[in-house]
N, C-alpha and C positions, 0 to 999 in steps of 0.2 A: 273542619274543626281546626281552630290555632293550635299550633305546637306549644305547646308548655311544659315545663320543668314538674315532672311529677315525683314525688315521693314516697317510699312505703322500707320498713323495716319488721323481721321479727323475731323472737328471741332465740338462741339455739341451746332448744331443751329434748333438740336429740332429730330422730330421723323422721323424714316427712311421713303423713299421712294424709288420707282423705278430706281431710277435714280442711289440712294447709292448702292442698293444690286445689279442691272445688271454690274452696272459700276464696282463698288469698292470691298463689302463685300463676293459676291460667288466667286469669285476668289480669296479672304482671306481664305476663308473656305476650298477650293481645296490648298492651300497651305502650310495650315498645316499640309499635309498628307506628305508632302516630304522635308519641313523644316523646321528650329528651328523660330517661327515667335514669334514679338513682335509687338504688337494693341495697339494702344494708343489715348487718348480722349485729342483731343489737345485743354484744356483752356487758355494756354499761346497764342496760337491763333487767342482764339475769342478775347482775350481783344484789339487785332492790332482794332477792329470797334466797340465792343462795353464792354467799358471802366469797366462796375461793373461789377464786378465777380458773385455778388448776382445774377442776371438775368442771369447766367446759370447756376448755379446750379441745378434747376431740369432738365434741358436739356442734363445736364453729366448724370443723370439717365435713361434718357428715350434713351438717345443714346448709353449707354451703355446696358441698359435692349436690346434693339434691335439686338446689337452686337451679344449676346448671345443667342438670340431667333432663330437667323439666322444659330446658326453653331459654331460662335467663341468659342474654345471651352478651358478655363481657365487651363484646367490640361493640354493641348498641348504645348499650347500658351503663352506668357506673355501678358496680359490687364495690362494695367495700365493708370491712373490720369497724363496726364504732368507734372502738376503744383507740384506736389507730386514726382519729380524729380528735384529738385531746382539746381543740377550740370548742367540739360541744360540752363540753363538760364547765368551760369557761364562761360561756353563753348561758348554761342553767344555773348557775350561778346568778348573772343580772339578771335573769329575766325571774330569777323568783324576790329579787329587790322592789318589783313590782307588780308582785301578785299574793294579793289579799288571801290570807292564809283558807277564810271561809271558802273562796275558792274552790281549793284543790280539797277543801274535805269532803266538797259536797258531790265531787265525781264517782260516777258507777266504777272508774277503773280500783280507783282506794279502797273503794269498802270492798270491793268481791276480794282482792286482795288482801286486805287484811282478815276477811274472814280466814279465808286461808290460809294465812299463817299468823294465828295469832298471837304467837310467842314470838313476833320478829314484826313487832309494824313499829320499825324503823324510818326514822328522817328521808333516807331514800326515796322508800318506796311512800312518804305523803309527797314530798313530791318531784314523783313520777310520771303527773302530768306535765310538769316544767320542763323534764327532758324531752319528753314528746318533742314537747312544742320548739324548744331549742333542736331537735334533729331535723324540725321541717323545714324551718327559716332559715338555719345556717346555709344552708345551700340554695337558699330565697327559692323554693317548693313554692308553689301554685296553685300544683292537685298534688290530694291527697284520698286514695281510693280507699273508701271506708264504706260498711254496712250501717242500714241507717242505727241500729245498737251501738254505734260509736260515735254518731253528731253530736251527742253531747258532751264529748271530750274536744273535737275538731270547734266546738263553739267556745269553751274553755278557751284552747288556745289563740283560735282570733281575738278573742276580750285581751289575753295576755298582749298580744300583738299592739290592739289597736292602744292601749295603756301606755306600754313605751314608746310607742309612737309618738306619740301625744306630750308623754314626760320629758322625752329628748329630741326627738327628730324622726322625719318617716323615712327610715332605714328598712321596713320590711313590708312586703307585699303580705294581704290577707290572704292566708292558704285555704282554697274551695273546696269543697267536699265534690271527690268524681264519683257518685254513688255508686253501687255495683249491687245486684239482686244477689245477696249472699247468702246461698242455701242454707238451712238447718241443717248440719251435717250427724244425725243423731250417732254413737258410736255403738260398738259391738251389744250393749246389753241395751240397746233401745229406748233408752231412757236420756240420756247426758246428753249436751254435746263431745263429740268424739274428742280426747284429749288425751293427751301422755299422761298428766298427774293421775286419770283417772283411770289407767289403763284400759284402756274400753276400744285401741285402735284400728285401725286398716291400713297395711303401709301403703306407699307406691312404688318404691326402686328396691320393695327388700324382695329375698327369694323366694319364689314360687311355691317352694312348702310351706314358708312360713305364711304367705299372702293365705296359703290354702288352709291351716290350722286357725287364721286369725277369721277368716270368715263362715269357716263353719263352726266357730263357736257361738257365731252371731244366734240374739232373741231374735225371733222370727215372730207366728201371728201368735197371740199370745190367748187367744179367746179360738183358737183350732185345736182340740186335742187328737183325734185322730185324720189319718190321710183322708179318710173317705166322706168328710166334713167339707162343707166350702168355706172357701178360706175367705180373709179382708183384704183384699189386696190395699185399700185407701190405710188399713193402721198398720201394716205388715213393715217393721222397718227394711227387709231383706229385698222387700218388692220398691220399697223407694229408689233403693239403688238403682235399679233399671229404668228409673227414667235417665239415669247421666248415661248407661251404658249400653241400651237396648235401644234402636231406635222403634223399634218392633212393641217395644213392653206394655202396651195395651194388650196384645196377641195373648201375653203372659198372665196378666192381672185376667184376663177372662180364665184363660186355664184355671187358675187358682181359684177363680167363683165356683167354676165347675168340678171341682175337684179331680181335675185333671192334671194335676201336678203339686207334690208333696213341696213342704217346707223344704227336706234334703236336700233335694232335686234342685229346688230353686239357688240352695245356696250353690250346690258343686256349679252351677251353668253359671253364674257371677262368678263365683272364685275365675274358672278359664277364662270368661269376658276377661275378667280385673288383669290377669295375668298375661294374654294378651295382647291388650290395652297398654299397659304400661311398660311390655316388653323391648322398646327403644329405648324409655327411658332407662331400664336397666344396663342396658347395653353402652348407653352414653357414660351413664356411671361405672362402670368399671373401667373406663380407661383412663379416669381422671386419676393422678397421684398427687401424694400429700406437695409433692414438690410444685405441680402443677396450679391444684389450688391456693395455696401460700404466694404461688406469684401472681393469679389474678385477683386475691385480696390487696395484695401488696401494690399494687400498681392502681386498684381501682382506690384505696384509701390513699392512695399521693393526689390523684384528679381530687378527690373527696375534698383535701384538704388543701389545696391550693385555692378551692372556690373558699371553703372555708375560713381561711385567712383572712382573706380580701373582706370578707363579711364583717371580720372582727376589726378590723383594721378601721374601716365604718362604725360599728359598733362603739368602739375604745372612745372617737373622737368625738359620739354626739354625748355618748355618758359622760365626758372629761375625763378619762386616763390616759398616762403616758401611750405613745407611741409604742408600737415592739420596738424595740434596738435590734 
């Protein structure tokens, strides 16, 4: 496989979960084994819903400490701060000079958003496909690893690409979808996907009591009322987990036909799996300090932004604007 310049950011709306690391970040981590990858902690982001920057600031350390805990690994990779790349902000700028407003209305990212807050669907966040698109090109990204629920935002922004292209000069490579089989990560009440807004979560680097309180409150089989019942292991969301965690968990889904093994049961033996499992990454994460992280933000948004420039600097002259001085 070529080496290529891959891309991936996500917002920091607090500490990782389940949902991040199956979904998102171990397959970041196997990525930087085969390409040049740049992580980024998208604050220009969160501001599209919640407006003070103040109120994330600790949430860019806890999300970044996480990044790190997991794998992300700062000598491989580029980390970096969005906001501490102030060219993309410049960049979403032209590039929504030439993007048809019907566009960005008709994206799935808009409307789930705006449903969600619909006392704030703000200029921002319509478009907030533009920033996408300006975070993947700025750094002329190539891959961009996405579930297929998100190709048709990644199809968005190549139309935006291939437009200015076209309009000015071909300044940017069309960013590929690196598909990735991205589990449904249902959360705590078995219903959602797993998500902070909806509090429904499973951490990974938080502590042991809390991993243990957040998973036995998990819905389990919902159609078992007592132990002595066979259970569903295929709609059990408790039993899903044991296919990432068990390599065994067919062993277990039969116990549970047989009713050989209670909902409880099932959860307490996940919780110590989960616990563990992720018990390096805790360990990594505690030794990282605010001081630590701050400098491998800082130093991964100077690389960030030095490709960055370069890009605008291209950029400036196929649009016709001045030079930077």
């Amino acid at each position: 496989m070529d080496r290529i310049r891959v891309l991936s950011g996500i917002r920091p709306t607090g500490r990782f979960h389940l949902g991040n690391y199956l979904g998102a970040a171990k397959n970041w981590v196997a990525l930087q084994e085969e390409h040049e990858c740049f992580f980024f902690v998208a604050d220009y982001h969160a501001l599209t819903t919640e407006p003070d920057g103040h109120k994330v600031e600790d949430k860019v350390f806890d999300l970044t400490s996480d990044l790190l805990a997991v794998g992300i690994d700062p000598r491989r990779s580029v980390v970096y701060q969005q906001s501490k790349v102030p060219e993309v902000a410049e960049l979403t700028l032209l590039l929504s000079m030439v993007t048809p407003l019907s566009w960005v209305m008709r994206t799935p990212a808009f409307k789930e958003k705006a449903k969600q807050h619909p006392d704030n669907v703000n200029l921002g966040l319509v478009s907030y496909p533009v920033l996408q698109g300006a975070d993947i090109v700025i750094v002329k990204g190539m891959g961009v690893p996405v579930g297929k629920d998100q190709l048709a935002h990644l199809e968005l922004i190549r139309e935006v690409v291939r437009r200015f292209n076209r309009t000015y000069a071909p300044v940017f490579p069309e960013p590929r979808a690196l598909l990735t089989e991205e589990p449904l990560i249902k959360g705590t009440d078995g219903k959602m996907r797993m998500s902070k807004s909806v509090g429904n979560i499973v951490g990974v680097t938080d502590e042991p009591e809390v991993l243990r309180k957040q998973i036995l409150s998990m819905v389990t089989d919902v159609k078992r009322v007592y132990k002595t019942q066979p259970g569903h292991p295929r709609t059990c969301n408790v039993c899903a987990f044991y296919k990432f965690f068990f390599d065994d968990w067919q062993h277990y889904w039969d116990l549970c036909r047989k009713a050989q093994i209670g909902c409880h049961d099932k959860k307490k033996l996940l919780a110590e799996r989960i616990i563990e499992t992720f018990r390096p990454f805790r360990e990594a994460r505690a030794e990282l300090t605010p001081e630590v992280v701050t400098r491998i933000l800082d130093e991964g948004s100077e690389k960030a932004r030095i490709v960055a420039r370069q890009t605008m600097v291209e950029v400036r002259q196929a649009v016709g604007l001045p030079a930077y001085s």
